[in-house]
PAGU-70323 format. One record per residue (C-alpha): residue number from 1; z, y, x. Coordinates in steps of 0.2 Angstrom, whole numbers, plus 5000, padded with zeros to 4 digits. Layout:
# PAGU-70323
ATOM  seq    c3    c2    c1
ATOM  NUM     Z     Y     X
...
***
This chain:
# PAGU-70323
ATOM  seq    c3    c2    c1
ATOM    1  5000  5000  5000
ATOM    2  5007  5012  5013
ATOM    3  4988  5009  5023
ATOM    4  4979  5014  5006
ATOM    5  4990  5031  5004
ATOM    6  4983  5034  5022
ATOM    7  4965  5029  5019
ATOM    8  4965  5040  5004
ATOM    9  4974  5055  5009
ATOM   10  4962  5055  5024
ATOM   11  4945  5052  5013
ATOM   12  4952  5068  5002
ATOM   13  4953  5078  5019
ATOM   14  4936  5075  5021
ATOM   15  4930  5078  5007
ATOM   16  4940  5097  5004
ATOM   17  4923  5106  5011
ATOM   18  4914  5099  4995
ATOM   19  4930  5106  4986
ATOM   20  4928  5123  4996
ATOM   21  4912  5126  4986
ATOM   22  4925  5126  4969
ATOM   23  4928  5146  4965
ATOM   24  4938  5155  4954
ATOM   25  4934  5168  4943
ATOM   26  4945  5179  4929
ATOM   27  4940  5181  4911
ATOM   28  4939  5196  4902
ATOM   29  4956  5192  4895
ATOM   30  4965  5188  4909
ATOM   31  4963  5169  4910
ATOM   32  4957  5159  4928
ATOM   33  4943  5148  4926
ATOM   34  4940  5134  4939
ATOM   35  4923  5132  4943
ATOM   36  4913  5116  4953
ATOM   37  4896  5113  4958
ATOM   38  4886  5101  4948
ATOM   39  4878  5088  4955
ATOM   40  4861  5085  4944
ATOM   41  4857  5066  4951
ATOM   42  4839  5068  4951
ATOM   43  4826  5052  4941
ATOM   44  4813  5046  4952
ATOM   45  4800  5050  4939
ATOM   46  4805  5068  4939
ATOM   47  4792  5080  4949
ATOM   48  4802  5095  4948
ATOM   49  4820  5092  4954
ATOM   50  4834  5101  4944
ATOM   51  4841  5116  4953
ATOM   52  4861  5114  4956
ATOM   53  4871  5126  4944
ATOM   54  4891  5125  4940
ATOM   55  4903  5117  4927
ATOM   56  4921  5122  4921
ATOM   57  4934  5109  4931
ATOM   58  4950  5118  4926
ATOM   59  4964  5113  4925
ATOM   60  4963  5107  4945
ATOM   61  4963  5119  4957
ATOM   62  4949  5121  4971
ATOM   63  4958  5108  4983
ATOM   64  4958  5094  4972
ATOM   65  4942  5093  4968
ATOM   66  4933  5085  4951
ATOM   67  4943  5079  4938
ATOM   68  4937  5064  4937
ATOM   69  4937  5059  4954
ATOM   70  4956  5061  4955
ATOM   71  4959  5052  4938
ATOM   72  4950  5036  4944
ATOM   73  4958  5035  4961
ATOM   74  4974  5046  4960
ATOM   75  4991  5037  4969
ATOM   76  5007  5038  4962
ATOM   77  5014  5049  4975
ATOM   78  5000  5063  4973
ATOM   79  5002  5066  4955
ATOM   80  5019  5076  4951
ATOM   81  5009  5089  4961
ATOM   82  4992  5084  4952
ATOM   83  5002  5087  4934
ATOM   84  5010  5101  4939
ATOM   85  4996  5110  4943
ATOM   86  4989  5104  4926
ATOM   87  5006  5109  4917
ATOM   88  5004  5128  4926
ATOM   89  4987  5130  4921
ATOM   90  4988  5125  4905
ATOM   91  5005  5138  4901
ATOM   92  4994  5152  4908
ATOM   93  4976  5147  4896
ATOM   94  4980  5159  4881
ATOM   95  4972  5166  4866
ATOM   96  4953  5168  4870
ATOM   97  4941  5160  4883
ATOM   98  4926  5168  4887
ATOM   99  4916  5156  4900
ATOM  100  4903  5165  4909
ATOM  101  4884  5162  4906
ATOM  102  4883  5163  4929
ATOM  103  4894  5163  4943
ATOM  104  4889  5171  4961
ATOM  105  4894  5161  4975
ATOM  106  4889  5164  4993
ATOM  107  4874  5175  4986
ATOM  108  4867  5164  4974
ATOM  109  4867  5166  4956
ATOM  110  4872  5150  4946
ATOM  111  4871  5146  4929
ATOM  112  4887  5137  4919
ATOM  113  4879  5122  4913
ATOM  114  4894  5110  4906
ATOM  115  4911  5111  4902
ATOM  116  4920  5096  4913
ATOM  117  4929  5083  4910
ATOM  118  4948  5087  4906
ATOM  119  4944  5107  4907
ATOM  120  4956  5113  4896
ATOM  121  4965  5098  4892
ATOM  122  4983  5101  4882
ATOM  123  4980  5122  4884
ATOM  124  4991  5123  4870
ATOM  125  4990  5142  4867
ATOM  126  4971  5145  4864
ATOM  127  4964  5147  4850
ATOM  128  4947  5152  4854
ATOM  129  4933  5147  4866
ATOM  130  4917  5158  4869
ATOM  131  4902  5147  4875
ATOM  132  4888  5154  4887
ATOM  133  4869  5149  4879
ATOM  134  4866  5140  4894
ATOM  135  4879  5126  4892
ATOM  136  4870  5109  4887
ATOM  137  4887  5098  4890
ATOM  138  4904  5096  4885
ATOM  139  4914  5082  4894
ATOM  140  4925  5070  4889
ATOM  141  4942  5075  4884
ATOM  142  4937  5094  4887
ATOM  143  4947  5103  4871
ATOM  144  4957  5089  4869
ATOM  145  4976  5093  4866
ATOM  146  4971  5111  4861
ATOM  147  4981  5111  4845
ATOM  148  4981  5129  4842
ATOM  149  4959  5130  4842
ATOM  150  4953  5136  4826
ATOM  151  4936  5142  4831
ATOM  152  4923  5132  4839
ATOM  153  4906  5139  4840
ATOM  154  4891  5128  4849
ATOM  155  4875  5135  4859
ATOM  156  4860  5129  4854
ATOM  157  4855  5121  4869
ATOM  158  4870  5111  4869
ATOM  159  4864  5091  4871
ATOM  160  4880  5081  4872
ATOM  161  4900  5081  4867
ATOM  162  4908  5070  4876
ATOM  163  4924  5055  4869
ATOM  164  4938  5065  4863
ATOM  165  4932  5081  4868
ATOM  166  4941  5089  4851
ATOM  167  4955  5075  4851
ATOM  168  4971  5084  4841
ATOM  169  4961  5099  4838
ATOM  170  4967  5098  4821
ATOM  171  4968  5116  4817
ATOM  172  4948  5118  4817
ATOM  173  4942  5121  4800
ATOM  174  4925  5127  4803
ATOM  175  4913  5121  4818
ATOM  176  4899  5134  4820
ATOM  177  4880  5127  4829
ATOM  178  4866  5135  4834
ATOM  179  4859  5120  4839
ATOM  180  4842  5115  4827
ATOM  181  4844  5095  4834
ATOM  182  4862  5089  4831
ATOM  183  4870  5088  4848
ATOM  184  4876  5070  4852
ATOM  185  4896  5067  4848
ATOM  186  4906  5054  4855
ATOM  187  4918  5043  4848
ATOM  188  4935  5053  4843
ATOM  189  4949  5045  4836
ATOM  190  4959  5056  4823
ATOM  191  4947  5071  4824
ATOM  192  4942  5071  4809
ATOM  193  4927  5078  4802
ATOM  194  4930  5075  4784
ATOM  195  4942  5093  4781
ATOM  196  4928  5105  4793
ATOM  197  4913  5115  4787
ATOM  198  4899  5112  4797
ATOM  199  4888  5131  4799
ATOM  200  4873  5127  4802
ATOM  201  4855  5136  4806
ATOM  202  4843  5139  4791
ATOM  203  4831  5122  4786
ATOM  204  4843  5110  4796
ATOM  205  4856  5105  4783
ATOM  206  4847  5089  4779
ATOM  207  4845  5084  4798
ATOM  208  4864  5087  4800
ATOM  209  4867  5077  4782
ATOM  210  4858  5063  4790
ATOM  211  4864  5062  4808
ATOM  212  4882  5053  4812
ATOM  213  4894  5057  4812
ATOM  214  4890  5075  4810
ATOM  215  4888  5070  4791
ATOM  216  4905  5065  4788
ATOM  217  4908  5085  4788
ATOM  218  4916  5092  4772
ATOM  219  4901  5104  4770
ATOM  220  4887  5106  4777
ATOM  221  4882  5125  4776
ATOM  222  4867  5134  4781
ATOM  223  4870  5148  4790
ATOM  224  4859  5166  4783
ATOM  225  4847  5171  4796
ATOM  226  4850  5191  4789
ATOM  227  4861  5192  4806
ATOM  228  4845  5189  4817
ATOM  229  4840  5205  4805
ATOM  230  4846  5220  4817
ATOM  231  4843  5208  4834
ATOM  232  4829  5216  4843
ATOM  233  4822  5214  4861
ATOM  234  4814  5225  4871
ATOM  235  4807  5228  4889
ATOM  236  4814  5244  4901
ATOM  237  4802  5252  4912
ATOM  238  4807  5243  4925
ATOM  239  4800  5226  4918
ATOM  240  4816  5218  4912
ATOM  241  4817  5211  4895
ATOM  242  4834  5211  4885
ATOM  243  4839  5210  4868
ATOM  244  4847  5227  4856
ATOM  245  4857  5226  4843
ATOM  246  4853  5240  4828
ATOM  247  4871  5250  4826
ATOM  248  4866  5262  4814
ATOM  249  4851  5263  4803
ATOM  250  4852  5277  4795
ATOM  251  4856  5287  4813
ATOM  252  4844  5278  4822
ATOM  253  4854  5271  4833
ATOM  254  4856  5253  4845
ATOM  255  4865  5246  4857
ATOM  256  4862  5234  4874
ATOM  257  4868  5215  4870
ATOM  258  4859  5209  4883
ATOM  259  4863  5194  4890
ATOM  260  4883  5195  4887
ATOM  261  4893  5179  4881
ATOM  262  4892  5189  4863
ATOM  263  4874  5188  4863
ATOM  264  4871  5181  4846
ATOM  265  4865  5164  4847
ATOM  266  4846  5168  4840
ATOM  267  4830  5173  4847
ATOM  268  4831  5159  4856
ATOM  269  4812  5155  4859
ATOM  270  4809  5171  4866
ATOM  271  4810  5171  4887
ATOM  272  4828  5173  4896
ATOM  273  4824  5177  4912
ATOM  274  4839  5187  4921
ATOM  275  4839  5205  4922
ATOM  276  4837  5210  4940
ATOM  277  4834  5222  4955
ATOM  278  4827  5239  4950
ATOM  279  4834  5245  4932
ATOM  280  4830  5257  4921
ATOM  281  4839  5257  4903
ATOM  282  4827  5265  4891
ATOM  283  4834  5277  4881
ATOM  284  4827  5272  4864
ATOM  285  4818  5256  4859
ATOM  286  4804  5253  4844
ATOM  287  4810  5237  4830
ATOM  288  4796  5238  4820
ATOM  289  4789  5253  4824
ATOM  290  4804  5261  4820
ATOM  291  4814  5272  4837
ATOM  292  4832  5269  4840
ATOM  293  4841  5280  4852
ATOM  294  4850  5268  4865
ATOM  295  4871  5275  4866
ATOM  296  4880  5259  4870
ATOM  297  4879  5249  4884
ATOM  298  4891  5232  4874
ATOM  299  4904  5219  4882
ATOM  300  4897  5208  4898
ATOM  301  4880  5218  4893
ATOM  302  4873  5216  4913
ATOM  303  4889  5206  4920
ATOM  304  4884  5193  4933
ATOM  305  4867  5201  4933
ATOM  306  4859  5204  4953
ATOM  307  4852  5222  4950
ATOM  308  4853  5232  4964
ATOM  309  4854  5248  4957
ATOM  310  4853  5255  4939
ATOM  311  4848  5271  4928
ATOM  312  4857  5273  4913
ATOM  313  4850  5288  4903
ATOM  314  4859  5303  4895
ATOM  315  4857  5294  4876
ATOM  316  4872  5283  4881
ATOM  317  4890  5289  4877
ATOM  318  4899  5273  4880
ATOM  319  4901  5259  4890
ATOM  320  4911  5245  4887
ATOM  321  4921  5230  4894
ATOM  322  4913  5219  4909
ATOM  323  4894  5229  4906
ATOM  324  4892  5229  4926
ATOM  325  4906  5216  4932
ATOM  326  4902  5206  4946
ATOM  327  4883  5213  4950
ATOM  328  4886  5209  4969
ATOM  329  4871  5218  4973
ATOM  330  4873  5233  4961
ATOM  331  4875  5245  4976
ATOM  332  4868  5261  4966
ATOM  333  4872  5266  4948
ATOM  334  4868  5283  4942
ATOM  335  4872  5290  4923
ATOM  336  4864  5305  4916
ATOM  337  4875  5307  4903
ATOM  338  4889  5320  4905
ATOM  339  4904  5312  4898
ATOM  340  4902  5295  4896
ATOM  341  4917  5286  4888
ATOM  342  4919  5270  4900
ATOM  343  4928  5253  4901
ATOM  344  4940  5249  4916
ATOM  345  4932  5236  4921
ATOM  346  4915  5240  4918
ATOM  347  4911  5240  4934
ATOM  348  4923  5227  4943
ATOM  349  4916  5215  4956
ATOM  350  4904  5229  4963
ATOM  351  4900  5230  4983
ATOM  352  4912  5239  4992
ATOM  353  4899  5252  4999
ATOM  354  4892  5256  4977
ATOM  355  4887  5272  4976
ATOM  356  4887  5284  4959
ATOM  357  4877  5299  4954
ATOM  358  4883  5310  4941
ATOM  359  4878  5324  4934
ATOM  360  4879  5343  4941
ATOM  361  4897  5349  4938
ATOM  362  4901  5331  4929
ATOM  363  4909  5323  4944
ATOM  364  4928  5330  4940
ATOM  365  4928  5320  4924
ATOM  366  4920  5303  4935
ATOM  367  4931  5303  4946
ATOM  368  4948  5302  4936
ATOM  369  4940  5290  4924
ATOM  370  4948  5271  4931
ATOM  371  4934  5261  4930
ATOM  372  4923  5275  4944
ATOM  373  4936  5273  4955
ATOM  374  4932  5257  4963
ATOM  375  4915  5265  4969
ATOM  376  4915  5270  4990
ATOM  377  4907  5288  4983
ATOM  378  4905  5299  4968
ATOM  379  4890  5312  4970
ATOM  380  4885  5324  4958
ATOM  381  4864  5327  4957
ATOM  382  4854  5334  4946
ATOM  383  4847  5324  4932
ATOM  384  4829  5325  4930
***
């Protein structure tokens, strides 16, 4: 036994470099999110090999590795400090999750692809969790133990739920899927489908009354598509494409939703290419031939984003949580407007060196505002 421990502590010292590519990264409510690079195990009839992308591993830290590596050859001695870790994580899980559509790691942009095995296991104290449109997988046991989820709302790319992922989630009432072809669910033992209402998009409530075991739902309801009514995209000058959202018809005006996790799950056909280098936010954009002026930049708008520098006209008067947070290589922001009402963090996770331009006689104002005191230099210039 004693030669086992040693073999085993020494094959987990080899493998901490693949552990070191594990990262962490801090919600917009506070909550740490563990993060591992997935592995896509390539079929030999495959030309085009998957590119790598990450998954949530929470509750294990960084130095342990993936979950299911430790629950298949964990040793007696090493799990009081496995579990406590576990234990500490799951205490600190609270409220809202919002996992990101990309992380950023050593200069590469990666996209959140699954959510792992175990991820937020027995987090007692969430209620919600806010899923990126590029997730296609949820593990085993993911949500399982979350006693206190009542919301659960499922991207429509997603392909597979893994066993027991919603074991004792008995507080959901109402799943929510964007998915048009029902996502494969494993076998659970007392979730129970029979007491939730299944939302569902337009036309596919006879695919989900046929498929099992979505189909043992209470009801199955089809969701109006009169939200997708005010969703627009549109194309900045720069090239980019992102999507608007009309905020007052009558007023003419619009707001950026862009690529944030409360992009509404629609439009999904259209392309979703990433918003990067060069940017210039329009300051109004045609739905239907109709102009709406642009004033808000919205929640994780650009966040994650690799622009490199960005023009944001006069028209907008407010920018809100996580617009700008964690563009590593947003280096140069300049606003036009004078008095722009701006979110703390809304530019979090910039370069040390990020530069901002204000206008003439504006830059008193910038420069007490929180959230323009993480750039290197304020400047004031004339807008043009």
């Amino acid at each position: 036994m004693k030669k086992f421990i040693i073999t085993f502590v020494i094959a987990a010292m080899v493998s901490l470099p693949l552990a070191a590519q594990n990262i962490t990264r801090v919600d917009d409510n506070g909550n740490t999110l563990y993060f591992g690079l997935r592995s896509n195990k390539a079929n030999k009839y495959d030309k085009v090999k998957t590119p790598p992308s990450y998954e949530v591993i929470a509750p294990l830290t960084p130095a342990v590795g993936k979950s299911e590596t430790v629950k298949n050859a964990i040793d007696t001695m090493w799990v009081p400090f496995v579990y406590e870790t576990i234990q500490k994580y799951n205490n600190d899980i609270n409220g809202t999750v919002t996992v990101p559509k990309r992380i950023t790691y050593q200069g590469v942009n990666y996209p959140i692809t699954c959510i792992g095995t175990q991820a937020f296991k027995d987090c007692k104290k969430m209620k919600r969790i806010l899923l990126p449109l590029t997730v296609t997988e949820i593990g085993t046991e993911a949500f399982s133990g979350c006693t206190e989820l009542t919301e659960i709302v499922l991207p429509p790319e997603l392909k597979k739920i893994g066993n027991f992922a919603f074991e004792h989630c008995k507080k959901v009432k109402t799943i929510e899927l964007y998915c048009e072809t029902p996502p494969e669910l494993g076998q659970h033992s007392d979730f129970y489908l029979y007491g939730v209402t299944l939302v569902v998009p337009p036309k596919t409530a006879d695919i989900y009354g046929t498929k099992e075991p979505w189909n043992d739902a209470k009801a199955i309801v089809e969701r109006s598509d009169n939200t997708s009514s005010n969703i627009f995209w549109t194309t900045a000058e720069t090239g980019q494409k992102f999507i608007c959202k009309v905020t007052n018809q009558d007023e003419g005006t619009a707001s950026i939703i862009s690529y944030g996790i409360f992009t509404p799950y629609i439009n999904c056909e259209e392309s979703y290419d990433d918003v990067a280098g060069e940017l210039k936010i329009p300051f109004s954009a045609n739905k239907e031939n109709v102009p709406y002026n642009i004033n808000t930049v919205e929640q994780n708008a650009f966040n994650s984003c690799d622009i490199t520098n960005v023009r944001i006209p006069a028209t907008i008067t407010r920018i809100e949580k996580g617009a700008f947070k964690n563009c590593k290589q947003l280096t140069y922001v300049r606003i036009d407007g004078g008095k722009v009402e701006i979110a703390d963090d809304a530019f979090d996770g910039l370069p040390e060196n990020a530069v901002l331009s204000v206008p003439k006689l504006c830059g008193s104002y910038y420069k007490q505002l929180p959230a323009c005191k993480k750039f290197s230099e304020i400047k004031e210039a004339m807008s043009k």
